[in-house]
mmCIF file of the C-alpha atoms, coordinates in Angstrom:
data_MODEL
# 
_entry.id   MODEL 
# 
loop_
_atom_site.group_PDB 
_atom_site.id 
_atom_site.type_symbol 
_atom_site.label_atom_id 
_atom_site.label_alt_id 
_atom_site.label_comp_id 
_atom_site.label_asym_id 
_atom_site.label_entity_id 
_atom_site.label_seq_id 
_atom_site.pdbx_PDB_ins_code 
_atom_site.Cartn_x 
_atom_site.Cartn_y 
_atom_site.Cartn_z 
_atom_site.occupancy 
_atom_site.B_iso_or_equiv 
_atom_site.pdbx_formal_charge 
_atom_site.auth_seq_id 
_atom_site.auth_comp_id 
_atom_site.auth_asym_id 
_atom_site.auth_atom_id 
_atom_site.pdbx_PDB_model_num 
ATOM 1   C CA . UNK A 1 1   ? 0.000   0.000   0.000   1.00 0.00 ? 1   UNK A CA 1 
ATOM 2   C CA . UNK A 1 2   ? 1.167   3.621   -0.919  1.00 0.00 ? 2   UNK A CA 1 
ATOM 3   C CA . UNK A 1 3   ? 1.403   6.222   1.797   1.00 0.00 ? 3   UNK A CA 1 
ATOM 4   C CA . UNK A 1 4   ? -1.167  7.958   0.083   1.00 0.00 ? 4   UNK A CA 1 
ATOM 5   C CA . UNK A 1 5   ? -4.514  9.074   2.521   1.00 0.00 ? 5   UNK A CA 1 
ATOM 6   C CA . UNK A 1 6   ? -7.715  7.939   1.178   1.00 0.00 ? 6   UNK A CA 1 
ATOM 7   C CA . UNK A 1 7   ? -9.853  10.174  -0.549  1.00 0.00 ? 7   UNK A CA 1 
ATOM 8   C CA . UNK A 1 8   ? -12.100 12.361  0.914   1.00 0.00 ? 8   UNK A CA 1 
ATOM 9   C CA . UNK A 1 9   ? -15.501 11.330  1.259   1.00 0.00 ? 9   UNK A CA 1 
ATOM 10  C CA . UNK A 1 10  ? -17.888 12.908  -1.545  1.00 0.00 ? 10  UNK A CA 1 
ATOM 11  C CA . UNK A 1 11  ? -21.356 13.427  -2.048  1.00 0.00 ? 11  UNK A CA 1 
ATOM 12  C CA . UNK A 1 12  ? -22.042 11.255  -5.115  1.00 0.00 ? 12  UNK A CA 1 
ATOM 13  C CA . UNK A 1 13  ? -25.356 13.273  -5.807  1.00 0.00 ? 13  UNK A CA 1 
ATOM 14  C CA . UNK A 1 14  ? -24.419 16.470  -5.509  1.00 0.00 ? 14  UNK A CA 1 
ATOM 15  C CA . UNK A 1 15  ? -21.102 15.637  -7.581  1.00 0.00 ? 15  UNK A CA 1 
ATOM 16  C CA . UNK A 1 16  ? -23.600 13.689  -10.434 1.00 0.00 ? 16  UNK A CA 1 
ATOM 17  C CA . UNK A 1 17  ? -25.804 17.606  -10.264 1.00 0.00 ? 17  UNK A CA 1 
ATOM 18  C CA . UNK A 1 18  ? -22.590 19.540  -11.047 1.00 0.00 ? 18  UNK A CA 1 
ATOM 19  C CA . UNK A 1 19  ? -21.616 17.398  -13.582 1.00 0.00 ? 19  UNK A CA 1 
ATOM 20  C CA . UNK A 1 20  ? -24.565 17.361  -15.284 1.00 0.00 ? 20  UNK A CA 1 
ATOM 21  C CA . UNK A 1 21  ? -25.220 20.921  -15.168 1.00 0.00 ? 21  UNK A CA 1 
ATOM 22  C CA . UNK A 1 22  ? -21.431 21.832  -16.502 1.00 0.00 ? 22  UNK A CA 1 
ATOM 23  C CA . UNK A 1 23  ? -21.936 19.350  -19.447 1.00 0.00 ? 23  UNK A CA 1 
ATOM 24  C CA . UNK A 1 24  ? -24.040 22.136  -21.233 1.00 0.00 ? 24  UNK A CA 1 
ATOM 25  C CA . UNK A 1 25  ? -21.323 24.387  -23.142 1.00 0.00 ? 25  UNK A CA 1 
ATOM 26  C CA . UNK A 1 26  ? -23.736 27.426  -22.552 1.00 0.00 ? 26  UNK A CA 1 
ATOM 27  C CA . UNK A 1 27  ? -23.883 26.649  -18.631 1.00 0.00 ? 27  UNK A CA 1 
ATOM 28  C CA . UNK A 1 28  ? -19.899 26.235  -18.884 1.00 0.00 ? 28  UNK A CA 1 
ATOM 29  C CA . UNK A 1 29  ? -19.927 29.797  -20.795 1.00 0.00 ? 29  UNK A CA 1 
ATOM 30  C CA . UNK A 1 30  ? -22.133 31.251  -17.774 1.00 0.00 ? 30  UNK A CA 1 
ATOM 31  C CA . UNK A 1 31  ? -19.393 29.836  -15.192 1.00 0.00 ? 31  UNK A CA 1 
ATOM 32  C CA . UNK A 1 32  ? -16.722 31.152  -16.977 1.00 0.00 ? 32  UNK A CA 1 
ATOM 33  C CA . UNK A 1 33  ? -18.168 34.999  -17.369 1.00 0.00 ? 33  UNK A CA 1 
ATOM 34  C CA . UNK A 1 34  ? -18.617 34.335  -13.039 1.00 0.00 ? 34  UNK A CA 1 
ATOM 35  C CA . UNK A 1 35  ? -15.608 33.848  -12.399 1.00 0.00 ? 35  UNK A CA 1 
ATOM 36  C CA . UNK A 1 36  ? -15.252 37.515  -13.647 1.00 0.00 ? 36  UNK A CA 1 
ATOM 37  C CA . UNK A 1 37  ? -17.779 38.457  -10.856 1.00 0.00 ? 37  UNK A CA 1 
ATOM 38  C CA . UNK A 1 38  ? -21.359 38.634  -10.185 1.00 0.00 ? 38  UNK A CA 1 
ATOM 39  C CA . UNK A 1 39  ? -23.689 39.837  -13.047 1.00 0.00 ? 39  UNK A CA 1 
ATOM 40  C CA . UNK A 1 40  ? -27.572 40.168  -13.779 1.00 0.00 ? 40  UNK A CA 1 
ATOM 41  C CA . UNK A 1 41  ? -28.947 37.483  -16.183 1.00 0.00 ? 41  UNK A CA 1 
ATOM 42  C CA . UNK A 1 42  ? -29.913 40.277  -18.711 1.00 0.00 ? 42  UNK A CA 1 
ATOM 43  C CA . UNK A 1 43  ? -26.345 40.976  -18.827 1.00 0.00 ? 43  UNK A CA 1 
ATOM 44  C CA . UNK A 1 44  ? -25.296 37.009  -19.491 1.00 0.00 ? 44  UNK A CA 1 
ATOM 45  C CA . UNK A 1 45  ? -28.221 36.235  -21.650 1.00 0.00 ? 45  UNK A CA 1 
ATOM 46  C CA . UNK A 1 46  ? -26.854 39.642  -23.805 1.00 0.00 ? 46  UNK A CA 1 
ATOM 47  C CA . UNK A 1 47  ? -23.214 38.237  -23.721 1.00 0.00 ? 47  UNK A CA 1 
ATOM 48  C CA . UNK A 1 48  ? -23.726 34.813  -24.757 1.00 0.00 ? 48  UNK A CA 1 
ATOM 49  C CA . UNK A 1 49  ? -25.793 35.769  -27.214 1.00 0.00 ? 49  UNK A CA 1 
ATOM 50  C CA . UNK A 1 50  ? -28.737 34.092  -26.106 1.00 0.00 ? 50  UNK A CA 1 
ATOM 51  C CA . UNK A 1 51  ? -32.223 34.662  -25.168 1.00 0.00 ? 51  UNK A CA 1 
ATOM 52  C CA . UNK A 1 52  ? -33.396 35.641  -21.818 1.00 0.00 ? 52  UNK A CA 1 
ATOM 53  C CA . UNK A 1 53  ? -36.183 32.798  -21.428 1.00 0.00 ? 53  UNK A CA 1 
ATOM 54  C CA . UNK A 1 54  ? -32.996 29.984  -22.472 1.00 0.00 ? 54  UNK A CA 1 
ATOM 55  C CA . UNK A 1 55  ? -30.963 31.732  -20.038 1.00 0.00 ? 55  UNK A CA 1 
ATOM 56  C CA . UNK A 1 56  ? -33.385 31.720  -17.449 1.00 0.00 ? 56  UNK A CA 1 
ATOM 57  C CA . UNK A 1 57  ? -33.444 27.593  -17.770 1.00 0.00 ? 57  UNK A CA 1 
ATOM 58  C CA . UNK A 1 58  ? -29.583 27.781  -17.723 1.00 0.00 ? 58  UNK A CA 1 
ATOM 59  C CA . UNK A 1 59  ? -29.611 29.330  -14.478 1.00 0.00 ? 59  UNK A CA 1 
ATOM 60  C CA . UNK A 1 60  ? -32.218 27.512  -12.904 1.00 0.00 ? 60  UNK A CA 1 
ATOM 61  C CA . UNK A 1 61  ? -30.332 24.466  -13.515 1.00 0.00 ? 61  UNK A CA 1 
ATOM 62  C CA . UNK A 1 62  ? -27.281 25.922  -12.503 1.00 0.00 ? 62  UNK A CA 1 
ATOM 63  C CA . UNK A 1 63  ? -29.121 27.281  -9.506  1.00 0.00 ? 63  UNK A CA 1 
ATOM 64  C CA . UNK A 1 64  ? -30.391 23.753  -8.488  1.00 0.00 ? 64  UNK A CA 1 
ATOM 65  C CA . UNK A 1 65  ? -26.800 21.937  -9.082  1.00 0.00 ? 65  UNK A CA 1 
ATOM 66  C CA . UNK A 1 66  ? -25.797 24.909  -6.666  1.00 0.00 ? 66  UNK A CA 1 
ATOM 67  C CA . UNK A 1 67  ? -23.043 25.716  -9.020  1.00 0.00 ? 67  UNK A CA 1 
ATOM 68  C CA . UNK A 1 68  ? -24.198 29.386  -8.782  1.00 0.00 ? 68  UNK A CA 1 
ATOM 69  C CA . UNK A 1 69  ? -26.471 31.207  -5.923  1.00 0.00 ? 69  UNK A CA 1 
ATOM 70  C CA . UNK A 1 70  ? -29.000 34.107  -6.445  1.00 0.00 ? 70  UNK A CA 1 
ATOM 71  C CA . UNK A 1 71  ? -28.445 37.815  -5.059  1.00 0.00 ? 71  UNK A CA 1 
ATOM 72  C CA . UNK A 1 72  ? -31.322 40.594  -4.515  1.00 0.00 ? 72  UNK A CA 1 
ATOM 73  C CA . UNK A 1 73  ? -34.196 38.152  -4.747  1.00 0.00 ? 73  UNK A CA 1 
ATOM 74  C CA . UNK A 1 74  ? -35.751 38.350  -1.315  1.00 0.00 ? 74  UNK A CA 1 
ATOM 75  C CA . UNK A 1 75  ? -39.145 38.050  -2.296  1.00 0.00 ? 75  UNK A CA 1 
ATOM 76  C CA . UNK A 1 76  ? -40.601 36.484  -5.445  1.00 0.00 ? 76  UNK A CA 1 
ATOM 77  C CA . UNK A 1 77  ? -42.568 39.876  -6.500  1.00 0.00 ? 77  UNK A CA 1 
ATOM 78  C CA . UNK A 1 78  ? -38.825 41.048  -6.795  1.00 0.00 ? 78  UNK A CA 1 
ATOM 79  C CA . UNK A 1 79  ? -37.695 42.832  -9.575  1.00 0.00 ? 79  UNK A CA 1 
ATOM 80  C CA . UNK A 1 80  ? -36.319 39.800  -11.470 1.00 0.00 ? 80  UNK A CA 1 
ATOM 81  C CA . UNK A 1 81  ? -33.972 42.570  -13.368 1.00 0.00 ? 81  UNK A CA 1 
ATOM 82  C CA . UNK A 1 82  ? -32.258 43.277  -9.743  1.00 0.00 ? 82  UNK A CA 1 
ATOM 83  C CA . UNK A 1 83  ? -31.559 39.967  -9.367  1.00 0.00 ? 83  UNK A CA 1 
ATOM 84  C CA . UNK A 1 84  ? -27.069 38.970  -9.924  1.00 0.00 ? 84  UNK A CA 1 
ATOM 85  C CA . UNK A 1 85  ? -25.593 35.437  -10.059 1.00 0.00 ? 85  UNK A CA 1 
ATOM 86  C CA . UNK A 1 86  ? -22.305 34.590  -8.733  1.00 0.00 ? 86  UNK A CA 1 
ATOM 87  C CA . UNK A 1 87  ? -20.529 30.990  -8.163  1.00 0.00 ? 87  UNK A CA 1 
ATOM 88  C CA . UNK A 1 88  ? -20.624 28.984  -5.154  1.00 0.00 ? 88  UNK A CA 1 
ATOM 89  C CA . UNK A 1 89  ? -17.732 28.074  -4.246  1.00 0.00 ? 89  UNK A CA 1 
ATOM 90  C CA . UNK A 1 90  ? -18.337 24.656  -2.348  1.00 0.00 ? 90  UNK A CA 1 
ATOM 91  C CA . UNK A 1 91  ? -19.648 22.135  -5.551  1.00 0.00 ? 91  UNK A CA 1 
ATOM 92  C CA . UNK A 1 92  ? -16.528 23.269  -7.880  1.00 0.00 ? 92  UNK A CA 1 
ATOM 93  C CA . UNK A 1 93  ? -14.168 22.802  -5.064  1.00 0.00 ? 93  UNK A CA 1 
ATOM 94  C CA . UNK A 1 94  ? -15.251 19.368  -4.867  1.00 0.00 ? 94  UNK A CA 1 
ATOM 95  C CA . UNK A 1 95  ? -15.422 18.736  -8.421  1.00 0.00 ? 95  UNK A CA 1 
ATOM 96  C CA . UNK A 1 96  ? -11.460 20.020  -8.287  1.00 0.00 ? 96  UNK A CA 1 
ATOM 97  C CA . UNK A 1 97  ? -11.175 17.325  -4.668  1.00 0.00 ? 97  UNK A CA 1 
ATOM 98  C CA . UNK A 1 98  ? -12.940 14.748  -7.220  1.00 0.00 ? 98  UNK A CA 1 
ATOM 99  C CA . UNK A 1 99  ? -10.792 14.505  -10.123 1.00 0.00 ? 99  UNK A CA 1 
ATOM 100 C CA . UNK A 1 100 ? -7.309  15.526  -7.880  1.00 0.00 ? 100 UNK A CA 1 
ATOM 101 C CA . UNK A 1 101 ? -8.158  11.812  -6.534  1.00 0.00 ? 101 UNK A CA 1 
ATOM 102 C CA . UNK A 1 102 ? -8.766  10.583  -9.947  1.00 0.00 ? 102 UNK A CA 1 
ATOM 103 C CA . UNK A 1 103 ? -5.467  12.576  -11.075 1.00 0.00 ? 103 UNK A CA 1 
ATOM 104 C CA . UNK A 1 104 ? -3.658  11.082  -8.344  1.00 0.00 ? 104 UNK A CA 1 
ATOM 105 C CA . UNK A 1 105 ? -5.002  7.619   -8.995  1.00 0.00 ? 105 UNK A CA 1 
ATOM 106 C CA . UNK A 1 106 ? -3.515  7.623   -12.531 1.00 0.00 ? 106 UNK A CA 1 
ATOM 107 C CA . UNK A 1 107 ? 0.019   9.784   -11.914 1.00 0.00 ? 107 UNK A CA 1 
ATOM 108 C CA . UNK A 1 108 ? 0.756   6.388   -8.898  1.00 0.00 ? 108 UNK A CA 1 
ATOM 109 C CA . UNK A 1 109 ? -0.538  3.801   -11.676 1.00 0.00 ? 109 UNK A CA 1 
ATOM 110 C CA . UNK A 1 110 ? 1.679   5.267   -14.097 1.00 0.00 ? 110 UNK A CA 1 
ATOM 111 C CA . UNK A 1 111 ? 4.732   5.699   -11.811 1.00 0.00 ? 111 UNK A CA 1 
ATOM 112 C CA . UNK A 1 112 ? 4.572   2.015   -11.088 1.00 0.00 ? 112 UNK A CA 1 
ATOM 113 C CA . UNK A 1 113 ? 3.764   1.146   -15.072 1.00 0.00 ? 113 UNK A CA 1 
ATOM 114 C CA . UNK A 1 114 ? 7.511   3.242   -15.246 1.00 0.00 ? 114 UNK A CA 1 
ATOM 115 C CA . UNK A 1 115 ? 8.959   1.468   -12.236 1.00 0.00 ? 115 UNK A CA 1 
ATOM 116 C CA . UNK A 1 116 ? 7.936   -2.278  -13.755 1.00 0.00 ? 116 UNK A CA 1 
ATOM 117 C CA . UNK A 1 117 ? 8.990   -1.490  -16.970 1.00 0.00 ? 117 UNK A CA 1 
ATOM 118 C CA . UNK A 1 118 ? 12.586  0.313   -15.888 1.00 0.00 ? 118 UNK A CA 1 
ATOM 119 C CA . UNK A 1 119 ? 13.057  -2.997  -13.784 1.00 0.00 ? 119 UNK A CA 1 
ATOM 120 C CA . UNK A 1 120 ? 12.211  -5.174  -16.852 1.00 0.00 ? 120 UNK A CA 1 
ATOM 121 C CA . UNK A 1 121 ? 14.504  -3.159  -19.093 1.00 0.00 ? 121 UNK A CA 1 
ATOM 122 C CA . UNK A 1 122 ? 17.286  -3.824  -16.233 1.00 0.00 ? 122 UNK A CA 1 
ATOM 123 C CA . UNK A 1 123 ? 16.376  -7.699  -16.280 1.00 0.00 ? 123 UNK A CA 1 
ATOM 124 C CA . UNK A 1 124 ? 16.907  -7.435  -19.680 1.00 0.00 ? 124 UNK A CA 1 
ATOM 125 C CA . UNK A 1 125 ? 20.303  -5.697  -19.924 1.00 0.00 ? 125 UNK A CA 1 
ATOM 126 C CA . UNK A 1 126 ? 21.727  -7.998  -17.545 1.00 0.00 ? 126 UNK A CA 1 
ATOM 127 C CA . UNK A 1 127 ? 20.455  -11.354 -19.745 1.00 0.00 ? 127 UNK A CA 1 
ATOM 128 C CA . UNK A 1 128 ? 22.321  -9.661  -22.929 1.00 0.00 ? 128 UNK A CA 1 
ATOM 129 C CA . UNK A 1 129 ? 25.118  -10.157 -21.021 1.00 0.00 ? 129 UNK A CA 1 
ATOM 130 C CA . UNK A 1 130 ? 25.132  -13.200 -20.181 1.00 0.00 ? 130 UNK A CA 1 
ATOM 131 C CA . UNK A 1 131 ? 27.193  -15.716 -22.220 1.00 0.00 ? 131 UNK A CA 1 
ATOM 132 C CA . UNK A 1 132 ? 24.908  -16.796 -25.525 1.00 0.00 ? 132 UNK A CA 1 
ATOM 133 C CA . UNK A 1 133 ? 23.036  -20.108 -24.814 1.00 0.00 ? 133 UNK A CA 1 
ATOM 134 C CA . UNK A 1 134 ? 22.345  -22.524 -27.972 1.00 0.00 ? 134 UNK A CA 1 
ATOM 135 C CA . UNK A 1 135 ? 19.853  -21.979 -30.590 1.00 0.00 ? 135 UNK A CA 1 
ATOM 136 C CA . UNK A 1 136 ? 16.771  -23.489 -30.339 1.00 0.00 ? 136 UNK A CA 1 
ATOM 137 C CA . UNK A 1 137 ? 15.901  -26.013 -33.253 1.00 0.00 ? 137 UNK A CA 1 
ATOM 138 C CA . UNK A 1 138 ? 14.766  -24.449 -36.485 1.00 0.00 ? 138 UNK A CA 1 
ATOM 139 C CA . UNK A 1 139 ? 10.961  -25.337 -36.597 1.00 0.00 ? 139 UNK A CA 1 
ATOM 140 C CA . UNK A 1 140 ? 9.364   -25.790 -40.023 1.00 0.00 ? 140 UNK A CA 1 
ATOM 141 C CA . UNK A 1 141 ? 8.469   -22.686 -41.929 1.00 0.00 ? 141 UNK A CA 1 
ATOM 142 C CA . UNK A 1 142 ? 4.342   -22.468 -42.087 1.00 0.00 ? 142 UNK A CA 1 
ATOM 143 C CA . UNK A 1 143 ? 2.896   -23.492 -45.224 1.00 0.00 ? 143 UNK A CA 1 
ATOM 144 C CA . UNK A 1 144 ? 2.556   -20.326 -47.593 1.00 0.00 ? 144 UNK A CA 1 
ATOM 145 C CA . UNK A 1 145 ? -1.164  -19.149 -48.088 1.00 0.00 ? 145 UNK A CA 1 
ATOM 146 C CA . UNK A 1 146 ? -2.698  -18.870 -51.409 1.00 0.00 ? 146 UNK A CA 1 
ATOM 147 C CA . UNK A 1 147 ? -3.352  -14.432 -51.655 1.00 0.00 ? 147 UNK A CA 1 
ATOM 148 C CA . UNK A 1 148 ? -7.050  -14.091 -50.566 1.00 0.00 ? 148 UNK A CA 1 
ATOM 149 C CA . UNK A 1 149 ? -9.290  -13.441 -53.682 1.00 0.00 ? 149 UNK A CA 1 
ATOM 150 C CA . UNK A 1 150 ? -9.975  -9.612  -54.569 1.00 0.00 ? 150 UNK A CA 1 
ATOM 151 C CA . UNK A 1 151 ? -13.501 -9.017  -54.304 1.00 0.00 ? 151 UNK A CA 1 
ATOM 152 C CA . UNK A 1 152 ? -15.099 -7.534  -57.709 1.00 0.00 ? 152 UNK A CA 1 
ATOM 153 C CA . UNK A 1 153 ? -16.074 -4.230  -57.780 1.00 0.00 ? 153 UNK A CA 1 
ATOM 154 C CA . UNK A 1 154 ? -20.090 -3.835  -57.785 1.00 0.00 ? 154 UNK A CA 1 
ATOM 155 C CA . UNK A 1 155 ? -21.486 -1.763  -60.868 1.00 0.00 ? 155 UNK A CA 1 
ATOM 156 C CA . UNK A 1 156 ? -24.569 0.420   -60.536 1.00 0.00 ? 156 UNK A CA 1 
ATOM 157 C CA . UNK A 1 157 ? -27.409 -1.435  -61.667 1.00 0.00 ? 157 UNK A CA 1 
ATOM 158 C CA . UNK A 1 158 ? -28.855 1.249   -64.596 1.00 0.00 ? 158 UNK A CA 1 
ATOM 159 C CA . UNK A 1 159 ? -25.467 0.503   -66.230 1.00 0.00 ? 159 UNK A CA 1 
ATOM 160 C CA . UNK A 1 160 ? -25.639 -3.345  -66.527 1.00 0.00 ? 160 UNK A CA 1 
ATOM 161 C CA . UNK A 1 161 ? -28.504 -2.862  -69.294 1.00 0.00 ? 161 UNK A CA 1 
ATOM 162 C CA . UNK A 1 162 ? -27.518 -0.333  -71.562 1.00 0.00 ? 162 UNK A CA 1 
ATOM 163 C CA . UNK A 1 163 ? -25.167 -0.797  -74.619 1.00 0.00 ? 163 UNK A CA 1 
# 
């Protein structure tokens, strides 16, 4: 065993919500203008290029992965234009926890792939120099194969009757 510590414990659900919500490239586009800072949706719908009722879904999904939270909407007869996004910082930090474990899985599985293989090169170099041993016996050559038959090459069928 490797004196690695076990991953962290994560919330499979609410790591399977983020996911899903980030698989969108228009919800990816909305995370990326947040990092910037907080805006109002009229302000990501306008630069994403996209309408303010698609935008609206994008950030209710977002909203519900809690990927992003909702500022200025204390009441729902709020003026929706009042309203800013921003991330939340807790569901990509545990993305980034999720695949630093996966990341770390691979970089020890590869540094023992390179540790086998170095060791089997090493075998290796020390059985060149060992003193030659007899060839084995010559075995029989296989019997030769006939070539394998080209197929024919298929003709429309409006040209087989005319002349």
């Amino acid at each position: 065993m490797t004196g690695r510590a076990a991953p962290a414990a994560v919330d499979e659900a609410a790591l399977d919500r983020t996911l899903q919500a980030l698989a969108e490239p228009t919800r990816r586009a909305v995370v990326g203008l947040l990092r910037d800072g907080p805006r109002r949706a009229g302000d990501i719908a306008a630069a994403l290029a996209t309408s303010r009722q698609a935008m609206s879904r994008h950030l209710r999904v977002l909203r519900q992965a809690g990927v992003i939270l909702e500022a200025g909407a204390g009441h729902p007869d709020d003026d929706a234009r009042a309203r800013t996004y921003r991330l939340a910082a807790a569901p990509l930090a545990e993305l980034q926890g999720w695949l630093g474990d996966v990341q770390a899985f691979w970089g020890t599985q590869m540094a023992s792939f390179k540790d086998e293989a170095e060791r089997l090169a090493r075998e290796r170099g020390h059985a060149a120099a060992r003193p030659a041993q007899e060839p084995a016996p010559k075995s029989a050559p296989p019997p030769a194969r006939a070539p394998a038959p080209r197929p024919r090459p298929i003709r429309a069928a409006a040209s087989r009757g005319r002349r």
